[in-house]
Short mmCIF file of the C-alpha atoms (twelve columns), coordinates in Angstrom:
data_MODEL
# 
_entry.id   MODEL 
# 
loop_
_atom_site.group_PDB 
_atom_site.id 
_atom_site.type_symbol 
_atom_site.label_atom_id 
_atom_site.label_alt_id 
_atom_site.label_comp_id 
_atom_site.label_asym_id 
_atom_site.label_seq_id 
_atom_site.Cartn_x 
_atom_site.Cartn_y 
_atom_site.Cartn_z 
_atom_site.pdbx_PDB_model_num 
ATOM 1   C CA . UNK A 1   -7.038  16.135 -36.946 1 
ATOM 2   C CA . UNK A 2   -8.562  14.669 -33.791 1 
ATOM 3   C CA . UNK A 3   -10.549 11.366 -34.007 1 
ATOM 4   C CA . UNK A 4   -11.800 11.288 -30.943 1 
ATOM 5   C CA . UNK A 5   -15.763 12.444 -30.760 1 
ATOM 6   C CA . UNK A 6   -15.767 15.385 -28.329 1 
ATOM 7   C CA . UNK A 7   -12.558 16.401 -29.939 1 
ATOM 8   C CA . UNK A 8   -14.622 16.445 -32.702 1 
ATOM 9   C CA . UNK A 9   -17.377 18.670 -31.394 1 
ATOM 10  C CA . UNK A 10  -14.757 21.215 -30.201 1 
ATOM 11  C CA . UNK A 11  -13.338 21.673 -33.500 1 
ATOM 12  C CA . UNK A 12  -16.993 21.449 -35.164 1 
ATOM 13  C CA . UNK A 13  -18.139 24.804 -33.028 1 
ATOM 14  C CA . UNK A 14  -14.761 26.648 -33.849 1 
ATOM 15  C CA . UNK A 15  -14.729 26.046 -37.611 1 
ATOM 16  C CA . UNK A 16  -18.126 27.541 -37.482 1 
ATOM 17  C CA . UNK A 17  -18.479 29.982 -35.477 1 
ATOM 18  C CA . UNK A 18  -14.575 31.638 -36.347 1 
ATOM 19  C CA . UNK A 19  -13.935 30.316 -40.088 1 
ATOM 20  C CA . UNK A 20  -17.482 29.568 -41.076 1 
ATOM 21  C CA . UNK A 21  -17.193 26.511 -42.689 1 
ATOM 22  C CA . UNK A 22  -17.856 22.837 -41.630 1 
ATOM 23  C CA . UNK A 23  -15.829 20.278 -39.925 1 
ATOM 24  C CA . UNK A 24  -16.075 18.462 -43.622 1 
ATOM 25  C CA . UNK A 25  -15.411 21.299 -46.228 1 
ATOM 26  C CA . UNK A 26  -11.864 21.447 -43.948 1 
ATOM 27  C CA . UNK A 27  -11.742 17.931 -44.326 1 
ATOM 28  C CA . UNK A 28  -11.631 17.734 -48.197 1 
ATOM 29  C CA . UNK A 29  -9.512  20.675 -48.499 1 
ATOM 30  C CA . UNK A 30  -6.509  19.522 -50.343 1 
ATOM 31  C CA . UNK A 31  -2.547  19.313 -49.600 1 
ATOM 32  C CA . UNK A 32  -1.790  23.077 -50.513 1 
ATOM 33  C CA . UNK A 33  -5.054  25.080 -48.860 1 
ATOM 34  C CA . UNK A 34  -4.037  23.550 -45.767 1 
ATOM 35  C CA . UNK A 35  -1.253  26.435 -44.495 1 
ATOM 36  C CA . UNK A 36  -4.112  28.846 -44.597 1 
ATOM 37  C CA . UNK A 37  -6.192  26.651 -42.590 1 
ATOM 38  C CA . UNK A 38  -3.905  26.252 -40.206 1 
ATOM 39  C CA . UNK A 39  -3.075  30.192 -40.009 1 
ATOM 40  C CA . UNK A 40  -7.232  30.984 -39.516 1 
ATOM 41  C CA . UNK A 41  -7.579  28.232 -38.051 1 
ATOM 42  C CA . UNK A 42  -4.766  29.573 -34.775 1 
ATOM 43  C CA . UNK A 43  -6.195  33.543 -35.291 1 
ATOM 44  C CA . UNK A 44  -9.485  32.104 -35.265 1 
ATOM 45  C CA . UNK A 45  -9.595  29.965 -32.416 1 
ATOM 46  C CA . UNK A 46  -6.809  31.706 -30.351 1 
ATOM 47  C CA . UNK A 47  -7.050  35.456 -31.274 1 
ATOM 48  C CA . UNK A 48  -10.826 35.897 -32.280 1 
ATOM 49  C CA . UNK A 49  -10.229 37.211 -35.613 1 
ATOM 50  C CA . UNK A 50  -9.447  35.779 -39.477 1 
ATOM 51  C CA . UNK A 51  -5.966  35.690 -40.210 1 
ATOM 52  C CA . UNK A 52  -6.310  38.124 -43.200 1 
ATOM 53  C CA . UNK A 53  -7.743  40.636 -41.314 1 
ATOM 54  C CA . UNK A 54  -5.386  40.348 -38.220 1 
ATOM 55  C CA . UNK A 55  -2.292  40.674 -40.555 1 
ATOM 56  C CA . UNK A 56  -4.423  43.627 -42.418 1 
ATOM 57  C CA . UNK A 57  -4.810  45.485 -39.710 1 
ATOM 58  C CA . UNK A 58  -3.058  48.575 -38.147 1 
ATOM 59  C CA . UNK A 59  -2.344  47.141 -34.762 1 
ATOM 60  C CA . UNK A 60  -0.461  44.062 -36.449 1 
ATOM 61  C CA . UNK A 61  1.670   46.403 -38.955 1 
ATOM 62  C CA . UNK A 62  2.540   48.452 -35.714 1 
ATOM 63  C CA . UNK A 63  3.347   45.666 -33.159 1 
ATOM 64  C CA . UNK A 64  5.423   44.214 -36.030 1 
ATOM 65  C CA . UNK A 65  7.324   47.399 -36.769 1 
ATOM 66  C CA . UNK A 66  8.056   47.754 -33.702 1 
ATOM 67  C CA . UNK A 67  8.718   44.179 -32.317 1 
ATOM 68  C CA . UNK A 68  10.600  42.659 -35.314 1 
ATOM 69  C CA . UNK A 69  13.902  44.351 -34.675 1 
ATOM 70  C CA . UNK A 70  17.184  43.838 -36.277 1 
ATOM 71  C CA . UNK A 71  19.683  41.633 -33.777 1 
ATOM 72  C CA . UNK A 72  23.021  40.344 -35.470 1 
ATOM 73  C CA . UNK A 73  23.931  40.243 -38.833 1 
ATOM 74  C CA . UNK A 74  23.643  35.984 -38.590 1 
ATOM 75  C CA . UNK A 75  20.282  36.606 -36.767 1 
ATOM 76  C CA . UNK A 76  18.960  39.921 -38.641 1 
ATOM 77  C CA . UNK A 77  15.476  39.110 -37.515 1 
ATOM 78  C CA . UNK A 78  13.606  38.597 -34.130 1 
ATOM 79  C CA . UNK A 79  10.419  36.947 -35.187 1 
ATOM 80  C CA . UNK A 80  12.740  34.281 -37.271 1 
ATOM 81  C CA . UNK A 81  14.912  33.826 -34.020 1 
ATOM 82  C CA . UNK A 82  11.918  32.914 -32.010 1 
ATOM 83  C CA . UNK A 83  10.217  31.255 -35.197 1 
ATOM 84  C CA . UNK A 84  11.541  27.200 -34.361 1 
ATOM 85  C CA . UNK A 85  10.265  27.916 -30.298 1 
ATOM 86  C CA . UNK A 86  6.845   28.957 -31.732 1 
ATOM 87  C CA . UNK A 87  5.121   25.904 -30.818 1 
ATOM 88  C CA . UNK A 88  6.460   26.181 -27.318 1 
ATOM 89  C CA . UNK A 89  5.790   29.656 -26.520 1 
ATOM 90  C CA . UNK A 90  1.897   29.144 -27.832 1 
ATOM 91  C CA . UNK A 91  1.788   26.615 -25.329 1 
ATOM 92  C CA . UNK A 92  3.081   28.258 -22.352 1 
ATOM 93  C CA . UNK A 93  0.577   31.554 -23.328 1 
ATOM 94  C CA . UNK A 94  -2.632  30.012 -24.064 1 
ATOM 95  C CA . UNK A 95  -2.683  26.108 -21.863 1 
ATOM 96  C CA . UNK A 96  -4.114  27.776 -19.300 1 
ATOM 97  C CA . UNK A 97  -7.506  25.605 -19.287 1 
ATOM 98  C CA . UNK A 98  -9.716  26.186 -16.340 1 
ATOM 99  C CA . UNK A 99  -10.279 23.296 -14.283 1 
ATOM 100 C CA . UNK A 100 -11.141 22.567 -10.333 1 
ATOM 101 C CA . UNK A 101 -7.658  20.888 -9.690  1 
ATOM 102 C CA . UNK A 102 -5.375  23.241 -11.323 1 
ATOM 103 C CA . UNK A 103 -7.851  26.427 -9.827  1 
ATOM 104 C CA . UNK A 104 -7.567  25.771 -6.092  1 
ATOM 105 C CA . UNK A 105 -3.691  25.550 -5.924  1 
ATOM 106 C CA . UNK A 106 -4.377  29.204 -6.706  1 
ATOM 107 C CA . UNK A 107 -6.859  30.160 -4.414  1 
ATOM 108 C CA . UNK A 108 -6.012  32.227 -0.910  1 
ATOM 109 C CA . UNK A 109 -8.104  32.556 1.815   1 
ATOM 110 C CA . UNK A 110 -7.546  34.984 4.311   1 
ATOM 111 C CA . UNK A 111 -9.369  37.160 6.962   1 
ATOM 112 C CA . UNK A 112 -11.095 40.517 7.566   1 
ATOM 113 C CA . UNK A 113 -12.388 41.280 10.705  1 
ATOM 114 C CA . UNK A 114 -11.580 42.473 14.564  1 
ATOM 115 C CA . UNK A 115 -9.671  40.554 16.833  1 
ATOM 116 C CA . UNK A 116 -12.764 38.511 18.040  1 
ATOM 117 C CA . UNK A 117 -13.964 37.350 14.694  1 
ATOM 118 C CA . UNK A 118 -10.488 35.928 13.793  1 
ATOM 119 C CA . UNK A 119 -10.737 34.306 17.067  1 
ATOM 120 C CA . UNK A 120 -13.800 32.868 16.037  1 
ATOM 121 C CA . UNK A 121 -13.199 31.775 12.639  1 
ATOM 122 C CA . UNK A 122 -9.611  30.826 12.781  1 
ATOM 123 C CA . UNK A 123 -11.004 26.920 13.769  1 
ATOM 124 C CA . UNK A 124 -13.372 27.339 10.808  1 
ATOM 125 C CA . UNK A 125 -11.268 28.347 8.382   1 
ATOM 126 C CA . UNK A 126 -10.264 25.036 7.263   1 
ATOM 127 C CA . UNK A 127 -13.601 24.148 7.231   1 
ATOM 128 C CA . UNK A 128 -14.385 26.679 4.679   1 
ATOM 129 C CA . UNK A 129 -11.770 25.907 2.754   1 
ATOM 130 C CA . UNK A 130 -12.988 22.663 2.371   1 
ATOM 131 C CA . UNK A 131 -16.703 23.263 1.632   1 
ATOM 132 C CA . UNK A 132 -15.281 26.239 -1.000  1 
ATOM 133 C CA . UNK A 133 -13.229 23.449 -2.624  1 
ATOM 134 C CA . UNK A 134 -16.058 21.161 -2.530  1 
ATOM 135 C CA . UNK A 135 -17.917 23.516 -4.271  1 
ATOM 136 C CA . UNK A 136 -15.409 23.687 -7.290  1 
ATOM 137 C CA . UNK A 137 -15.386 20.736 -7.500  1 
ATOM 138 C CA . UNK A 138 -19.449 19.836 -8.352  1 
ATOM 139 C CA . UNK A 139 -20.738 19.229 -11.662 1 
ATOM 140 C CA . UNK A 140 -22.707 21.599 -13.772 1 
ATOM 141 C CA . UNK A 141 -25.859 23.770 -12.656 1 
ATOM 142 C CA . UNK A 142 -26.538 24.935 -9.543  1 
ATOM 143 C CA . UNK A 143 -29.303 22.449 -8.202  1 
ATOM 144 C CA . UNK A 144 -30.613 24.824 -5.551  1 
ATOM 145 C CA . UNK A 145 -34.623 24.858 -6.549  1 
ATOM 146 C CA . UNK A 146 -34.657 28.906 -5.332  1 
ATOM 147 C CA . UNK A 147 -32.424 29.386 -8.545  1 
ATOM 148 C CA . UNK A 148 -34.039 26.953 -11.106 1 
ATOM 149 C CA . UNK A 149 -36.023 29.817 -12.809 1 
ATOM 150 C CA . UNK A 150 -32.761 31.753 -13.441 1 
ATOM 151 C CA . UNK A 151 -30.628 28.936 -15.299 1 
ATOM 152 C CA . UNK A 152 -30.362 28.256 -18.856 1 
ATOM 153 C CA . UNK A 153 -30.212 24.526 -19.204 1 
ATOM 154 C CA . UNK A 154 -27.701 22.871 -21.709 1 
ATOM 155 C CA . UNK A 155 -24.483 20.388 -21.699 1 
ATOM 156 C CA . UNK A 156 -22.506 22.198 -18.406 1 
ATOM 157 C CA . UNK A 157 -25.005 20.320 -16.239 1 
ATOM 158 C CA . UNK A 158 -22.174 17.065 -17.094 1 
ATOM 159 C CA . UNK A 159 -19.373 19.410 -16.595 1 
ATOM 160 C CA . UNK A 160 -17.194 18.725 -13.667 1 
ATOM 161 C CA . UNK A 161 -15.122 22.041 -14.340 1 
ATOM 162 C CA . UNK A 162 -18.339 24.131 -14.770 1 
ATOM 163 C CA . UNK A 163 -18.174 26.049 -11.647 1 
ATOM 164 C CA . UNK A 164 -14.513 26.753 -11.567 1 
ATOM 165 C CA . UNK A 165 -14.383 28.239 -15.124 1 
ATOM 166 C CA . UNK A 166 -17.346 30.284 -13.658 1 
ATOM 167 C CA . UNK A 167 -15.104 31.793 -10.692 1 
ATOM 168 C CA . UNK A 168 -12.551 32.148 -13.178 1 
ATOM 169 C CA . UNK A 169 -14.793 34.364 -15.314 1 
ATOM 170 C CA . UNK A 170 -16.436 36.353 -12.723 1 
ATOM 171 C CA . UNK A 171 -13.362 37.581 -10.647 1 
ATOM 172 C CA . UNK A 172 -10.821 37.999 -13.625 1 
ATOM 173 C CA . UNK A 173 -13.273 38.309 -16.873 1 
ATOM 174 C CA . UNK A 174 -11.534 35.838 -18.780 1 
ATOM 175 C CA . UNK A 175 -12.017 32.113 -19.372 1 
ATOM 176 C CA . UNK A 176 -8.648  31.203 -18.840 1 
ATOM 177 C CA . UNK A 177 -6.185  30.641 -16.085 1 
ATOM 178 C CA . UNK A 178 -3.783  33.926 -15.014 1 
ATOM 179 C CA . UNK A 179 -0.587  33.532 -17.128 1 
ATOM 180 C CA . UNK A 180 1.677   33.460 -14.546 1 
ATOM 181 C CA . UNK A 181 1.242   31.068 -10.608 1 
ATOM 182 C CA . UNK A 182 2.451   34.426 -9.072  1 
ATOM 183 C CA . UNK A 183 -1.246  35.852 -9.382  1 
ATOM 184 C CA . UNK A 184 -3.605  34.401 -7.050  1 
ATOM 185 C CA . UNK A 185 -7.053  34.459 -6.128  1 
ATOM 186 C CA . UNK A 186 -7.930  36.192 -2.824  1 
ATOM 187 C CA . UNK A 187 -11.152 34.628 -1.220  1 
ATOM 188 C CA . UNK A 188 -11.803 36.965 2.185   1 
ATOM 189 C CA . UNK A 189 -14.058 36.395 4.692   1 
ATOM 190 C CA . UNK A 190 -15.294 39.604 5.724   1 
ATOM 191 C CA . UNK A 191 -16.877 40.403 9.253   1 
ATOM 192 C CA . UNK A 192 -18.669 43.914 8.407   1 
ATOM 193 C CA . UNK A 193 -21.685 43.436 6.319   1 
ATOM 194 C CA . UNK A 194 -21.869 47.018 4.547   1 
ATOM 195 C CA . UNK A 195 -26.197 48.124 3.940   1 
ATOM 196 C CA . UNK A 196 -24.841 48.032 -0.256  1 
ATOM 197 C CA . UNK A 197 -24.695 44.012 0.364   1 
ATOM 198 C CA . UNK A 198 -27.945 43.502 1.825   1 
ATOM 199 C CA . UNK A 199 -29.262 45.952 -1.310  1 
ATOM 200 C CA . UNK A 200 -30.648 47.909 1.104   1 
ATOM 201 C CA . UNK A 201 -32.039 46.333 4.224   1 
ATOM 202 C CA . UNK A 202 -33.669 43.141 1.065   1 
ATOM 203 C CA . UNK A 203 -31.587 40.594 3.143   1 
ATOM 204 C CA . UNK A 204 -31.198 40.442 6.943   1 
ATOM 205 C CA . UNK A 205 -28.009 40.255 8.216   1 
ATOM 206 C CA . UNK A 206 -28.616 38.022 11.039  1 
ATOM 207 C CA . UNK A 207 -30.974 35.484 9.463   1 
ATOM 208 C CA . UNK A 208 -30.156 35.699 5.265   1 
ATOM 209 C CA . UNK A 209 -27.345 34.216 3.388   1 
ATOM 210 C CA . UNK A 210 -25.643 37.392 1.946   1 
ATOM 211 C CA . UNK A 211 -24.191 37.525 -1.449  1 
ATOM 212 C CA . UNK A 212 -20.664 37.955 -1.808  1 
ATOM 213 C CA . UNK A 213 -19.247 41.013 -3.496  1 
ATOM 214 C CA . UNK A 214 -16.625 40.197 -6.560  1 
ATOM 215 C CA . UNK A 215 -14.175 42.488 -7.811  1 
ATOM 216 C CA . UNK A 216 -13.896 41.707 -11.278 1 
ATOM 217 C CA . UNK A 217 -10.322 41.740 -12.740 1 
ATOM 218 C CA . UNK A 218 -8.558  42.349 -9.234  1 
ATOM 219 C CA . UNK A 219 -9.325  38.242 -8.376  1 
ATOM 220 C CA . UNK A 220 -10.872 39.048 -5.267  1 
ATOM 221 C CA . UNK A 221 -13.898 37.627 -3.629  1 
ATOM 222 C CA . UNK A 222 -15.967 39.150 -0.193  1 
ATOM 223 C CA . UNK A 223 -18.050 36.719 1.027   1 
ATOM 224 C CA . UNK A 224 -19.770 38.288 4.189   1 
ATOM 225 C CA . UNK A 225 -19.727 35.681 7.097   1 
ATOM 226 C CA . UNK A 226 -22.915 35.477 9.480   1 
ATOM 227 C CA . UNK A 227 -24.865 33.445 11.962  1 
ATOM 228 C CA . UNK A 228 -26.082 31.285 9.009   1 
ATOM 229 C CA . UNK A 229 -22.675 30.274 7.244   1 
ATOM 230 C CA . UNK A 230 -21.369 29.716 10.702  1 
ATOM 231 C CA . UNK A 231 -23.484 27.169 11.981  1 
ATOM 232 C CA . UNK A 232 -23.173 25.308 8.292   1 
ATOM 233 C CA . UNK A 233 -19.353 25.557 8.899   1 
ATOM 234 C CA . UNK A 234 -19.843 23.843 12.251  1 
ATOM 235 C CA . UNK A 235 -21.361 21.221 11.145  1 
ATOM 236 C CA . UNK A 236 -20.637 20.809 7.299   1 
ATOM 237 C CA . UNK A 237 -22.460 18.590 4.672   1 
ATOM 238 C CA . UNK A 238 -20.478 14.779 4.242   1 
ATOM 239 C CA . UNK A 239 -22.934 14.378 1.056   1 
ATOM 240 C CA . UNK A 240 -21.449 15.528 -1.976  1 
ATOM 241 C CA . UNK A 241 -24.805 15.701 -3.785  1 
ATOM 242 C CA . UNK A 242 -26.564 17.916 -1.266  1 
ATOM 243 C CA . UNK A 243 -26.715 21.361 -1.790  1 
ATOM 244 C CA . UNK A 244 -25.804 23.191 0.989   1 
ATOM 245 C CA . UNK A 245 -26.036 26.823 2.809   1 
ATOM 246 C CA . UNK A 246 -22.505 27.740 1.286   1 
ATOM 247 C CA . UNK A 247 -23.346 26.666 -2.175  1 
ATOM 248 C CA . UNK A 248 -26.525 28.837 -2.206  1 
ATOM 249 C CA . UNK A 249 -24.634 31.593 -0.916  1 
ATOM 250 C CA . UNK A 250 -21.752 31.048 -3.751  1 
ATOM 251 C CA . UNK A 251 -24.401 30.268 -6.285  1 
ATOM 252 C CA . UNK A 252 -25.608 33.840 -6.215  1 
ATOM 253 C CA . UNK A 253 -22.235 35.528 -7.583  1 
ATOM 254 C CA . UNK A 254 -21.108 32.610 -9.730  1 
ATOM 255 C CA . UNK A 255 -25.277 31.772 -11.634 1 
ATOM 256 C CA . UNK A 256 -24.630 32.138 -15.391 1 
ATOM 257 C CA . UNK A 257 -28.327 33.585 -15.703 1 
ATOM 258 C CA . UNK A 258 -27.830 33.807 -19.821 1 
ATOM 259 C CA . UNK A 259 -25.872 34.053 -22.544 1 
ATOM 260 C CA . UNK A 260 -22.337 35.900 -21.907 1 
ATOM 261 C CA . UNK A 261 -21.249 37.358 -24.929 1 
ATOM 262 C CA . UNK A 262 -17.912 38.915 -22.878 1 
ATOM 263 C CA . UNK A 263 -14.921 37.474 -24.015 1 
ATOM 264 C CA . UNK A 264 -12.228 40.512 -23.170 1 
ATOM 265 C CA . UNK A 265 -11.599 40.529 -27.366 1 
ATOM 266 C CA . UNK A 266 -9.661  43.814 -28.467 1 
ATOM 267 C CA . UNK A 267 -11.051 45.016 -31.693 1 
ATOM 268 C CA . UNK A 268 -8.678  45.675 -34.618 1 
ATOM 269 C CA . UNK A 269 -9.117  48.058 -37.141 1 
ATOM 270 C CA . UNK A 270 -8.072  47.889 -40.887 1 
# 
């Protein structure tokens, strides 16, 4: 068991809220109980669900039945031949934590327009890039006062890794990196401002930051590139604390206005 405080806290929330008990009725759990803690403990925290009802349930009888296969007669079982690389294969699966430095090796920008707009933004593009990164990269809340009614305040203000678990979530429903480096996340800058992004006629194209369109679980992002985002890309912010005309405009798709109860669980059934 961790020492260290936050480590602490981590474990405190899980132990509650997916074994309900405390962090010290698992502490004074003796020798032989602590197998079983371990096993809800993994389901719990990994899976969503107690270990007796996981191993209860029809969807674990069937995946075993028809994953556990016979192989040799010195290796008669699959799950005891990948038993000892357990540990291993856990790790690969589910250390996919979400932060701003492992996120925007992942990220592509490309785009969308006629041969004049690529013209245009082709200088800029690194510029975006930049500013997008930038963005990742800032702590907690959005600070933009238009949006301070809409935000639930709590401990993500401190977060450094706030707003890239947020893309994460938005464009991919999850709260965890893709499981393999061969899916990316597509960030196009689209020329053609369609009347369904200015909800129809609300925001002016010419003069209004637009919000940009996510497509949720294809990791795609439209962000809709006017007269407004172009000047701000001409001239970007050097202050890391200011918040700028491409933050508000990324602030609109990635505000966590609430509590999101989403976690992309399967239920089981017993």
């Amino acid at each position: 068991m961790s020492h260290q405080p936050e480590d602490r806290v981590k474990l405190m929330r899980i132990f509650h809220a997916r074994m309900d008990s405390s962090y010290n009725e698992i502490m004074q759990a003796s020798e032989d109980q602590w197998p079983q803690i371990r096993r809800d403990f993994f389901c719990g925290a990994l899976l969503g669900h107690p270990a007796e009802k996981l191993t209860n349930s029809r969807e674990f009888h069937a995946f075993k039945n028809g994953f556990d296969k016979f192989l040799t007669l010195s290796l008669p079982s699959l799950c005891h031949a990948l038993a000892p690389m357990s540990k291993t294969l856990f790790q690969a699966i589910f250390n996919r934590r979400v932060t701003a430095e492992s996120l925007i090796p992942l990220l592509r920008f490309e785009l969308d327009g006629d041969g004049n707009f690529r013209a245009q933004m082709s200088p800029l593009l690194r510029s975006f890039e930049d500013a997008f990164h930038r963005y990742l990269r800032g702590s907690g809340r959005p600070t933009d006062p238009s949006l301070a009614a809409f935000i639930i305040h709590d401990d993500a203000a401190a977060d450094p890794n706030y707003r890239a678990r947020r893309f994460v979530k938005v464009l991919s429903g999850i709260n965890l990196l893709p499981p393999t480096t061969l899916r990316i996340f597509k960030i196009n800058l689209v020329q053609s401002i369609p009347d369904s992004a200015t909800f129809g006629g609300q925001y002016n194209i010419h003069q209004d930051i637009i919000p940009p369109l996510p497509h949720t679980c294809l990791y795609k992002l439209d962000v809709f590139i006017n007269q407004p985002l172009i000047q701000y890309l001409q001239h970007p912010s050097d202050d890391p604390n200011a918040s700028t005309v491409l933050d508000r405009c990324l602030h609109y798709v990635f505000l966590e206005a609430g509590t999101d109860d989403f976690n992309a669980r399967m239920p089981i059934s017993v």
